[in-house]
VOGU-3710 file (C-alpha; in Angstrom, 3 decimals, decimal comma):
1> xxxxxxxxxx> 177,342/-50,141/128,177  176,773/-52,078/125,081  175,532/-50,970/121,813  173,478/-52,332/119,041  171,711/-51,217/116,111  167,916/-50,692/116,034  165,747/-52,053/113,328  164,276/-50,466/110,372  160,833/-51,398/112,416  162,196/-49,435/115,469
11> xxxxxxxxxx> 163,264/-46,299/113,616  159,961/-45,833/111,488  157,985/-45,106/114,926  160,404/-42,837/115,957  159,931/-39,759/113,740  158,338/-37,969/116,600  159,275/-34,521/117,717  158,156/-32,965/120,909  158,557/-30,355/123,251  158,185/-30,369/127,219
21> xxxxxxxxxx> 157,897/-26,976/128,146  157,193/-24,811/131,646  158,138/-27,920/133,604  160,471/-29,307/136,393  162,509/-31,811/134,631  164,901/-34,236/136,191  167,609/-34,988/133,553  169,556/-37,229/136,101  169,483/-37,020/140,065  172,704/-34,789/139,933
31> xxxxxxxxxx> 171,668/-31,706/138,261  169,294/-29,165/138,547  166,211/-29,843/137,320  165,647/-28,043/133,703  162,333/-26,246/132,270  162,184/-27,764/129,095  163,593/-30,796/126,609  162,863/-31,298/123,292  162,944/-34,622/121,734  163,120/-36,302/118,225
41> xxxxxxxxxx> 163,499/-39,450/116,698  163,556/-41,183/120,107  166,495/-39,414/121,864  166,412/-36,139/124,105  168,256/-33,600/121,817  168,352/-30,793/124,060  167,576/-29,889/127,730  167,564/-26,443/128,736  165,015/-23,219/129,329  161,563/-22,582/127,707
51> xxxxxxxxxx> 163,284/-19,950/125,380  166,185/-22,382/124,694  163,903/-25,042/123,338  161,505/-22,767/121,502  164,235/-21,119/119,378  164,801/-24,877/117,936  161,494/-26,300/117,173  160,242/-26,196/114,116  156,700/-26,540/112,390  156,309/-30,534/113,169
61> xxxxxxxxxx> 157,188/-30,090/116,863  154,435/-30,964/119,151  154,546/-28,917/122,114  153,215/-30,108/125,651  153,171/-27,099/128,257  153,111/-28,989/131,227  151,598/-25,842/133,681  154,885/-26,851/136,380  154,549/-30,539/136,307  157,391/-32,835/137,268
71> xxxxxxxxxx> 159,297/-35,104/134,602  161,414/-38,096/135,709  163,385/-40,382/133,862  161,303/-43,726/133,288  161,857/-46,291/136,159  163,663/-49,685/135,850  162,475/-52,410/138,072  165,627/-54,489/137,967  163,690/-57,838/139,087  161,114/-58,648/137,663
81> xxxxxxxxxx> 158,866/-61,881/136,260  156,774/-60,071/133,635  154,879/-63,248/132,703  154,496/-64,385/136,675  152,902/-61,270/136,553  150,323/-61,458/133,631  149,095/-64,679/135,289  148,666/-62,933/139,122  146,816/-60,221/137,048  144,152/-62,530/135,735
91> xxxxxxxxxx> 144,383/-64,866/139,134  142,527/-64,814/141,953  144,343/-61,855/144,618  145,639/-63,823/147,988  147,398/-60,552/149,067  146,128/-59,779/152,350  142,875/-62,111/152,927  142,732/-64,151/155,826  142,530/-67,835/155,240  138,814/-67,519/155,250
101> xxxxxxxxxx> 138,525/-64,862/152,790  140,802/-66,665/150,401  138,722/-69,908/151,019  135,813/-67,820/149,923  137,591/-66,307/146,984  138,302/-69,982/145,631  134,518/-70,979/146,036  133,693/-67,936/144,004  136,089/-68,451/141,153  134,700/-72,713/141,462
111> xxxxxxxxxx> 131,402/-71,349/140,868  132,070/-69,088/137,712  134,317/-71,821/136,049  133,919/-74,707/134,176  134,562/-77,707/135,811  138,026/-79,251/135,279  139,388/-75,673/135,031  142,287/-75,094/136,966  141,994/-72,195/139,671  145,024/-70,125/140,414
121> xxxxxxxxxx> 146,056/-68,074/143,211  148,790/-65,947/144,686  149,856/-64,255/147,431  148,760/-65,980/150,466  151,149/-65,562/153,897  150,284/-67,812/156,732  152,332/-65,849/158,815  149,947/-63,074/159,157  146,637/-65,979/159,548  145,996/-66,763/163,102
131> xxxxxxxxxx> 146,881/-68,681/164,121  150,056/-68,737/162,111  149,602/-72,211/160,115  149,139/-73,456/156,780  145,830/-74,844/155,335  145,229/-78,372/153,990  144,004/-79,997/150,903  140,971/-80,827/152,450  140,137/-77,251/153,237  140,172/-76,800/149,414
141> xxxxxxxxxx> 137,863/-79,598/148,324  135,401/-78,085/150,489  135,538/-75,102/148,301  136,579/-76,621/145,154  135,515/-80,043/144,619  135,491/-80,509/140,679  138,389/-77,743/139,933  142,040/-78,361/140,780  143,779/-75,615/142,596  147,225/-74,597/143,543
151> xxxxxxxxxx> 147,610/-71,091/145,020  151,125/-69,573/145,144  152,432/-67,956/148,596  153,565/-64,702/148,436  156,987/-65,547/148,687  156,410/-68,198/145,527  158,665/-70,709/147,373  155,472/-72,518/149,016  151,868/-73,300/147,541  148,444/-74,889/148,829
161> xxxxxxxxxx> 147,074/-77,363/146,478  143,622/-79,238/146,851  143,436/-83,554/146,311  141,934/-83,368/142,654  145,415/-80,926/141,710  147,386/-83,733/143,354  145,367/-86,616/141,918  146,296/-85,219/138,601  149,713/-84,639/139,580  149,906/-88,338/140,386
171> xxxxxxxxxx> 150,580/-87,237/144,125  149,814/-89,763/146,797  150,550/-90,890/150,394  153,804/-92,790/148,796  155,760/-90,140/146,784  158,629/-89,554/147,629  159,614/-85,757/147,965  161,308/-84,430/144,927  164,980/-83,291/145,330  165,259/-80,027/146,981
181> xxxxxxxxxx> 161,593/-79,967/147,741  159,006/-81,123/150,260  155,617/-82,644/150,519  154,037/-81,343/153,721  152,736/-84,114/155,251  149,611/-85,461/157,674  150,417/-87,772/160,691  149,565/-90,668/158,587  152,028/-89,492/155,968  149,632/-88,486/153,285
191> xxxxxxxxxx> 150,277/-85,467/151,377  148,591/-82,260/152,896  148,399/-80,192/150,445  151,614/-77,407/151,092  154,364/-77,474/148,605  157,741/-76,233/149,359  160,349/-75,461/147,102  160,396/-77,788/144,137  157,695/-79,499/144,837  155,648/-77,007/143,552
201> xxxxxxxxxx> 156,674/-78,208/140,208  155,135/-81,524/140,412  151,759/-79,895/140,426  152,033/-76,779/138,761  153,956/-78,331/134,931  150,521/-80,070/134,656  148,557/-76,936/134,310  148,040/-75,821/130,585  150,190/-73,251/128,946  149,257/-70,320/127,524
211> xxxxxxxxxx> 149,676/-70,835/123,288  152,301/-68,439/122,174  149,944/-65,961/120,809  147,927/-66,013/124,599  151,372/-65,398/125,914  152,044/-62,455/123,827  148,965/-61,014/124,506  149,234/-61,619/128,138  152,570/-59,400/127,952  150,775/-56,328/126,395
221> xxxxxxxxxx> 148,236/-56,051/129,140  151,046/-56,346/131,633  153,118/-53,904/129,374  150,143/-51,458/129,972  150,046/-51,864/133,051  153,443/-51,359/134,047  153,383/-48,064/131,656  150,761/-47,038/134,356  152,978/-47,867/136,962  155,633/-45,518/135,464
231> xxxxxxxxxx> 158,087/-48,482/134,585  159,627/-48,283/131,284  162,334/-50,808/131,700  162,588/-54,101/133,727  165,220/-57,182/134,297  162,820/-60,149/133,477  163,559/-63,023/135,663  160,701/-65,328/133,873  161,862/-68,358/131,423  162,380/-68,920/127,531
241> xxxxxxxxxx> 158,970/-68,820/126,359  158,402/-65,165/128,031  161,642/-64,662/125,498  160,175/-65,630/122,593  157,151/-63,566/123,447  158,709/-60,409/123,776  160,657/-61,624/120,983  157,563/-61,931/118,663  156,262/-58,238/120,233  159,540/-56,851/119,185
251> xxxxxxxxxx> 159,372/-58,129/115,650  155,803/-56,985/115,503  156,875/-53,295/116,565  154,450/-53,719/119,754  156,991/-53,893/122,212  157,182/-50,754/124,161  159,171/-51,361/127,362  162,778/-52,008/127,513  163,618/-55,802/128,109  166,965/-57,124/129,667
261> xxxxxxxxxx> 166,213/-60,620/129,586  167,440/-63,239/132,014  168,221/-66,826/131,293  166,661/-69,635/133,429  168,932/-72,474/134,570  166,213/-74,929/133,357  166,304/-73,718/130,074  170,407/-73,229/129,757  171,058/-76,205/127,124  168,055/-74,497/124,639
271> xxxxxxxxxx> 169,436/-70,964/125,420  173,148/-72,031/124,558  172,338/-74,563/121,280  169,717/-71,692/120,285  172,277/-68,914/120,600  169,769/-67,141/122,555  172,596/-63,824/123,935  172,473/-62,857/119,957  168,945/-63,275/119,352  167,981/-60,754/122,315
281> xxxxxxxxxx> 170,318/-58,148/120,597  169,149/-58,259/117,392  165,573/-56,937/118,179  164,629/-53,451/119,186  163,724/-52,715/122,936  165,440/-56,699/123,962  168,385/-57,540/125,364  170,302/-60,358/127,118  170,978/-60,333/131,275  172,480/-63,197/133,470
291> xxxxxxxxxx> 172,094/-66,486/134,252  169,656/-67,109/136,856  170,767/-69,725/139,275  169,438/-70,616/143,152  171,213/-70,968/146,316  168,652/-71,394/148,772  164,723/-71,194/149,323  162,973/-68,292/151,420  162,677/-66,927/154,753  158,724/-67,830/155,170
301> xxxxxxxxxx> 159,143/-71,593/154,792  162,362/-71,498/156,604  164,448/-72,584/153,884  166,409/-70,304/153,186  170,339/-71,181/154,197  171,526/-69,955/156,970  174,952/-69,786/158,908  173,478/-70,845/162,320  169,559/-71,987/163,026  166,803/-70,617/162,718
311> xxxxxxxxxx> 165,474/-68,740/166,357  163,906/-71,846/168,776  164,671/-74,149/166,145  167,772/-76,956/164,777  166,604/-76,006/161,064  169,117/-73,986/158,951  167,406/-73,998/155,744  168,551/-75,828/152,856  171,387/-74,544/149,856  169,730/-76,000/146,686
321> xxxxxxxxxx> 173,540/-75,401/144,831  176,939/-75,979/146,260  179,438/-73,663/145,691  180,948/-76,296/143,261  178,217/-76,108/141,449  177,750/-72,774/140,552  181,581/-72,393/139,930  181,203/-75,385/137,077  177,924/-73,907/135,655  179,247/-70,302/136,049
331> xxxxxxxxxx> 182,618/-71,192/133,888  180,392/-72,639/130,856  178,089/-69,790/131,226  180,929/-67,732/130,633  181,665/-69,075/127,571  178,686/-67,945/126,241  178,157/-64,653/127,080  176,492/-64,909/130,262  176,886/-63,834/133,634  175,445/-65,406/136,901
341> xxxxxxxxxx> 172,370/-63,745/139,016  171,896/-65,871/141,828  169,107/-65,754/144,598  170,217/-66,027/148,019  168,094/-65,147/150,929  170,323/-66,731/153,951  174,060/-65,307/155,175  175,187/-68,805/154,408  173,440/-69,006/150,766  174,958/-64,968/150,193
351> xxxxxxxxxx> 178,608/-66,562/151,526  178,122/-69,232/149,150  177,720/-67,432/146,330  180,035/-64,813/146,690  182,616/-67,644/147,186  181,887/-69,247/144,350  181,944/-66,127/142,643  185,273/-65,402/144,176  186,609/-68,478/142,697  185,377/-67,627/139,367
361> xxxxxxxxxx> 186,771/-64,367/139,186  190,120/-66,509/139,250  189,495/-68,699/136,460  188,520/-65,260/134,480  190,483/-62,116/135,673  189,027/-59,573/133,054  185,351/-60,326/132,280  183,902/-57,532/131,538  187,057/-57,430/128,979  184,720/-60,161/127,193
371> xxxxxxxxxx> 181,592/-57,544/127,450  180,575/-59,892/130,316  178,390/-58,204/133,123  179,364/-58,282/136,454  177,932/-61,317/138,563  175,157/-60,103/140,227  173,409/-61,242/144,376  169,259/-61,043/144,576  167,581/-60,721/147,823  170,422/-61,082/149,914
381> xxxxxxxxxx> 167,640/-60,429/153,023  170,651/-61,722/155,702  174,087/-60,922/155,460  176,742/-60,971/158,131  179,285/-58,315/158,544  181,828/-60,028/157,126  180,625/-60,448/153,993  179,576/-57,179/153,310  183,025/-55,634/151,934  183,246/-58,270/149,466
391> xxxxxxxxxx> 180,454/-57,131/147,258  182,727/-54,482/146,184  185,954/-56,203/146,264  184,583/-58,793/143,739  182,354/-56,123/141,759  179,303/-57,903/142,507  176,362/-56,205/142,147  173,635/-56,289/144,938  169,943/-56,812/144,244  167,455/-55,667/146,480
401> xxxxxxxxxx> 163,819/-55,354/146,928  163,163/-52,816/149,444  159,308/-53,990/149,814  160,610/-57,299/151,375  161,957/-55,548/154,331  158,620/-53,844/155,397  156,623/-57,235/154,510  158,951/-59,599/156,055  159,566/-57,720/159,559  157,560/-59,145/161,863
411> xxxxxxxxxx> 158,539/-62,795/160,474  162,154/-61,998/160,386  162,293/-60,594/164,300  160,563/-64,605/164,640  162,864/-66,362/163,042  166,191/-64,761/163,020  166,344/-62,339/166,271  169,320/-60,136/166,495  170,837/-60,993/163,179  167,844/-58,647/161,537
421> xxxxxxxxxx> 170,216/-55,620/162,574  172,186/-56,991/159,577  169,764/-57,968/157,548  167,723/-56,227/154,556  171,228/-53,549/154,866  170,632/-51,821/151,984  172,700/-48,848/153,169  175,061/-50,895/155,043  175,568/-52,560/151,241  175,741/-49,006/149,721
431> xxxxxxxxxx> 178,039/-47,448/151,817  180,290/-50,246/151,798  180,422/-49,233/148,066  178,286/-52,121/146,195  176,651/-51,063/142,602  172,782/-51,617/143,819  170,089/-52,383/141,963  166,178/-51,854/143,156  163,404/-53,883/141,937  160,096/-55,449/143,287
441> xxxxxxxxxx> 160,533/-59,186/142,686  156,354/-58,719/141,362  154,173/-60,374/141,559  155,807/-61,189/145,282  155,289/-57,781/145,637  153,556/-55,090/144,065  154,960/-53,893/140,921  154,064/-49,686/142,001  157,812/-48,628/142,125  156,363/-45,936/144,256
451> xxxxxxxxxx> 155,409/-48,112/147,127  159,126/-49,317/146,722  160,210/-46,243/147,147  158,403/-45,210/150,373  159,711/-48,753/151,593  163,222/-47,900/150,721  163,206/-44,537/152,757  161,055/-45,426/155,611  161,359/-48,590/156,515  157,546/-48,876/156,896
461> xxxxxxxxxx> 154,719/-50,307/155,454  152,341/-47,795/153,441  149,780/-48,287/156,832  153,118/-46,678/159,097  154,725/-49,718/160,380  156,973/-50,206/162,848  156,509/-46,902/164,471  157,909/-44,429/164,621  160,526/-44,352/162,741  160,804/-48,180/160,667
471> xxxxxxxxxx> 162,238/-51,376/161,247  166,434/-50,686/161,614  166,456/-46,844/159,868  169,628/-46,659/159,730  169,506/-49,300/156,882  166,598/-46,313/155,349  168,110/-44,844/151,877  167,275/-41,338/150,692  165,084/-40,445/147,671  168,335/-39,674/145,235
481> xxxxxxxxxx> 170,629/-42,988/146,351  166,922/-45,621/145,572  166,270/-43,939/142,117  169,918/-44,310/141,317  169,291/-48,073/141,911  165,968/-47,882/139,905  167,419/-45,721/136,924  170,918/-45,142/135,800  172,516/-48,030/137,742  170,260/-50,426/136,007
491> xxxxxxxxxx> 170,220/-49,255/132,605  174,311/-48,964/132,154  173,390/-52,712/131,081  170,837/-52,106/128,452  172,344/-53,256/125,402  171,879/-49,552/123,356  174,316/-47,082/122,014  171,360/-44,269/123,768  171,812/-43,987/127,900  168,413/-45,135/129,525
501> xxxxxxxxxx> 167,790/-44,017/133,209  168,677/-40,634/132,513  167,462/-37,037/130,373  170,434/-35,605/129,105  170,943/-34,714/125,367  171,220/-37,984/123,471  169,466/-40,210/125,861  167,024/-42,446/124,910  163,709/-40,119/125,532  162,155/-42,675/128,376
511> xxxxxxxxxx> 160,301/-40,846/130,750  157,429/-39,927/133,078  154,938/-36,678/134,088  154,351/-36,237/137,565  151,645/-33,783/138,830  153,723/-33,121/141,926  157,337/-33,012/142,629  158,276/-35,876/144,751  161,360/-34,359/146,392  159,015/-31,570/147,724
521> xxxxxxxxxx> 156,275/-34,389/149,193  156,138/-36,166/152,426  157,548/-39,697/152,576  154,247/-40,907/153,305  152,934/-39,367/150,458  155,196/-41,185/148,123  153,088/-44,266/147,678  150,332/-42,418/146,853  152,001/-41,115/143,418  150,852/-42,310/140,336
531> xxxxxxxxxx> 151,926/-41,037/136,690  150,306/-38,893/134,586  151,322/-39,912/131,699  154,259/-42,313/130,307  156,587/-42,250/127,441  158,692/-44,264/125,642  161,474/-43,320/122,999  159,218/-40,164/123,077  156,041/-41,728/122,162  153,137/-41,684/124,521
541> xxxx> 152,236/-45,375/125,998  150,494/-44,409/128,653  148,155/-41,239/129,914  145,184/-41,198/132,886
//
C-alpha cells in the first residue's frame, strides 16, 4: 500500500460524524457482520454493537438507524474507461438492437441533429444479427446522409462508419490499411465501412473533442452515475486528458470517487517529460496505476492472438506487440514509476506477455522494492494450462471481467471449440493462486457491478443462459472470492495511508446501504440489486 497526504481541500469536507446503527454491516468478507460503525473525519473509527457506538457519539453525530439494512464496503471496478463511458452515456445505445433497430436509431438521432454533426454509437455485435454479418457504409447513408457516423462494436476493437465519416477521414478505395489495422473491404476494393483494430483511429481523431471544461463535466455525470451503481473506486483505463480532468475535479474538491489512473502507451513521452506518477499523488481521491500496453485485438473480429487457428479457419489473430517490445518499453517504464497492464485476449497474446514479463522480472528482481506494482494481465479470455501456474510464480496479477464470459459464449463455442473449457478460468486462475482483480471493461459492458456479480457466480446471462447450470461452472466463483476481487484486492493499490475495500476501524469510510442482504438472496436475484444510498469518505454522494 502506498501513502500520501491529503490536501487542506480534502480534509475541510471531512468534518463529518455519523453513526450507522441497527444494521448488518460487512466490515470485510471475513468477519461477522457488525450492527453499527461510527465514522468521522472520513475514516471508520469504530465498528461494533448499537450500545458500543452510542456510548461514543457525541452531540454533532448524525445518526442513521438503518431498520436492518445491509452495509457493504464501496465497490472497485478495477477496469474501467470513465470517459469512454461519459460519451456511451450521451450516445446513441447499440446494446442489443438488431441491425435494423440500430439503423433506425441513427435516422432518429440524423433527424434531431444539425447537419455536419457527428453521430456516435456503441455497442453493436454482429454476432447476434442474422445473419451473422457486418453492415456497410452504404447502409448508413441511407440513414444518415448529411451527418458522419462511426458506431463502436461492443467489443470497441471494430466500428461501422458511413462514406461522409470516411470522406472526411480522407478514406478512399486506395488507402492503404494502417499498421495493425484493417479496412474491410468491397469486391472492388473500396472501403466498406467496418474498421478493425487501428483503423478505427483514422476516422474517429477527426471527431471534435470535448473542451476541458465539457470533459470535466462529462466526468461528474458519470461520477453520479457510478455512485448509483454503488462504485466508489475504479482503475481508469482512458488517456491523459481524462487525467487532467479528474485532475481539475480534484483541485476543485468535486471529485468524489477514488481514481487509480492508468497511463496510455500513446501518451507515454507527455506522461514521463510531464512527471505525470507525482502529479496523480499529489491530489486528493487520484492516484497513479500501470502502463497500458496491447498484445492482441479481440475475440469478435478474430484478432485476437492465438496459439493455433481459429475453429474452420487458417486465421490466428494478430499480436500488435512482440515480446521484445514490451520488454524494451516495460524496462523504461520502470524507470519511472510505472508498471505494465497489458490486454491480451488470445493464449498466444497471454504467453506473450507473461514472457515478456518473465524476462523483465530478470532485469529487475525486487520491484515492488522500488514501490513498483506488480505487472498486471487484462482479459486473458483464453489461456492454456500451461500457462496458468505462472501468474503466480511471476506475481502477476490477473484481470478479469466476468460479464465477457456470459456475452461472449455462444461466439467463443464458434470460434475456439474445446479450448473454451480453458478459457474465461477465473477459478482455474484463483485456485492456482493469482491476485485477481474484477472489473467491467464499461462501456463494453455494463458498468452495474451487480450484473458482474451474478455473471461471476453463475455463469449466465441475467435472462438464464446456458441452462441449467452456465457455460463451464466449474470456472463459477462464489459471492465472498468476486467481492474480494472487486474490494480489498483492488484497493491495496490506492495510493492512501486509509485501507479502501474494507470497514474496519481506520478505513477510509467508503461504503454502500443495501435494502437486502445479498448473501441471503438468490443468485438470480443479484442483478436486480441496486443501492440505496452511497457514501464516500462518509459523505453522502448518492441516495434513491
Amino acid at each position: 500500500m502506498k501513502s500520501s497526504t491529503l490536501s487542506p481541500i480534502a480534509l475541510a469536507y471531512m468534518t463529518n460524524s455519523i453513526a450507522l446503527l441497527n444494521a448488518k454491516i460487512y466490515t470485510d468478507w471475513h468477519s461477522q457482520p457488525v450492527q453499527a460503525l461510527i465514522v468521522n473525519n472520513g475514516l471508520v473509527e469504530h465498528a461494533g454493537t448499537n450500545q458500543d457506538i452510542l456510548n461514543i457519539c457525541n452531540t454533532s453525530t448524525k445518526k442513521h438507524d438503518l431498520a436492518g439494512m445491509t452495509v457493504w464496503p464501496g465497490l472497485c471496478d478495477a477496469h474501467i474507461h470513465v470517459e469512454q463511458l461519459s460519451k456511451q452515456l450521451a450516445a446513441v445505445n447499440c446494446e442489443g438492437l438488431s441491425k435494423q433497430e440500430i439503423l433506425q436509431a441513427i435516422k432518429q438521432r440524423a433527424d434531431q441533429v444539425a447537419a455536419g454533426e457527428w453521430i456516435i454509437g456503441y455497442g453493436f455485435n454482429q454476432n447476434d444479427w442474422q445473419p451473422p454479418e457486418y453492415g456497410t457504409a452504404q447502409e448508413l447513408d441511407a440513414v444518415s446522409p448529411n451527418n458522419p457516423v462511426l458506431i463502436h462494436a461492443k467489443s470497441l476493437h471494430a466500428a461501422w462508419t458511413n462514406t461522409m465519416a470516411m470522406r472526411l477521414a480522407g478514406i478512399h478505395a486506395n488507402s492503404p490499411d494502417p499498421e495493425a489495422g484493417t479496412f474491410l473491404r468491397h469486391q472492388d476494393g473500396s472501403p466498406n465501412g467496418i474498421l478493425l483494430e487501428y483503423a478505427i483511429s483514422s476516422v474517429s481523431k477527426h471527431i471534435p473533442d470535448a473542451t476541458p471544461s465539457q470533459l470535466a463535466q462529462d466526468l461528474l455525470k458519470t461520477q453520479t452515475h457510478l455512485h448509483s451503481l454503488g462504485i466508489s473506486a475504479v482503475h481508469d483505463f482512458d488517456g491523459i486528458a481524462s487525467a487532467q480532468a479528474f485532475l481539475d475535479l480534484a483541485t476543485q474538491d468535486k471529485l468524489r470517487l477514488r481514481v487509480t489512473k492508468l497511463a496510455r502507451m500513446e501518451n507515454f513521452d507527455r506522461i514521463i517529460s510531464e512527471n505525470w506518477h507525482k502529479k496523480l499523488q499529489a491530489a486528493p481521491f487520484l492516484s497513479p496505476g500501470w502502463l497500458k500496453l496491447f498484445a492482441d485485438g479481440a475475440l469478435g473480429p478474430q484478432s485476437a492472438a492465438m496459439l493455433e487457428p481459429y475453429e474452420k479457419s487458417t486465421n490466428r489473430g494478430m499480436l500488435l506487440m512482440s515480446r521484445e517490445e514490451m520488454i524494451e518499453i516495460g524496462h523504461k517504464a520502470s524507470q519511472h514509476g510505472w508498471s505494465l497492464s497489458i490486454h491480451a485476449i488470445g493464449d498466444l497474446a497471454a504467453r506473450t506477455c507473461l514472457d515478456a514479463i518473465e524476462a523483465l522480472q530478470k532485469l529487475e528482481p525486487h520491484p515492488m522494492q522500488n514501490g513498483r506494482f506488480p505487472h498486471r494481465i487484462e482479459h486473458i479470455q483464453a489461456l492454456n494450462p500451461q500457462d496458468l501456474a505462472r501468474f503466480k510464480q511471476l506475481g502477476v496479477i490477473a484481470s478479469v471481467q466476468p460479464l465477457h464470459a456470459t456475452s461472449d459464449y455462444l461466439t467463443a463455442e464458434r470460434l475456439w471449440g474445446k479450448r473454451c473449457e480453458h478459457a474465461y478460468a477465473y477459478k482455474s486462475l484463483l485456485d492456482s493462486g493469482a491476485e485477481l482483480f474484477v472489473g467491467t471493461d464499461a462501456p463494453v459492458e455494463p458498468a452495474n457491478p451487480f450484473h458482474t456479480l451474478h455473471a461471476a457466480i453463475s455463469r449466465q446471462t441475467l435472462a438464464g443462459q446456458p441452462k441449467p447450470h452456465g457455460w463451464y461452472p466449474q470456472q463459477a466463483l462464489s459471492l465472498k472470492e468476486t467481492l474480494a476481487a472487486m474490494t480489498t484486492n483492488p484497493a491495496k493499490y490506492f495510493a492512501t495511508s486509509a485501507q479502501t475495500g474494507m470497514l474496519k476501524p481506520g478505513s477510509n469510510a467508503d461504503f454502500i446501504i443495501l435494502k437486502d442482504d445479498p448473501f441471503s438472496l438468490s443468485v438470480s436475484e443479484l442483478g436486480r440489486i441496486s443501492p440505496e444510498k452511497t457514501f464516500i469518505a462518509g459523505e453522502e454522494v448518492f441516495s434513491k
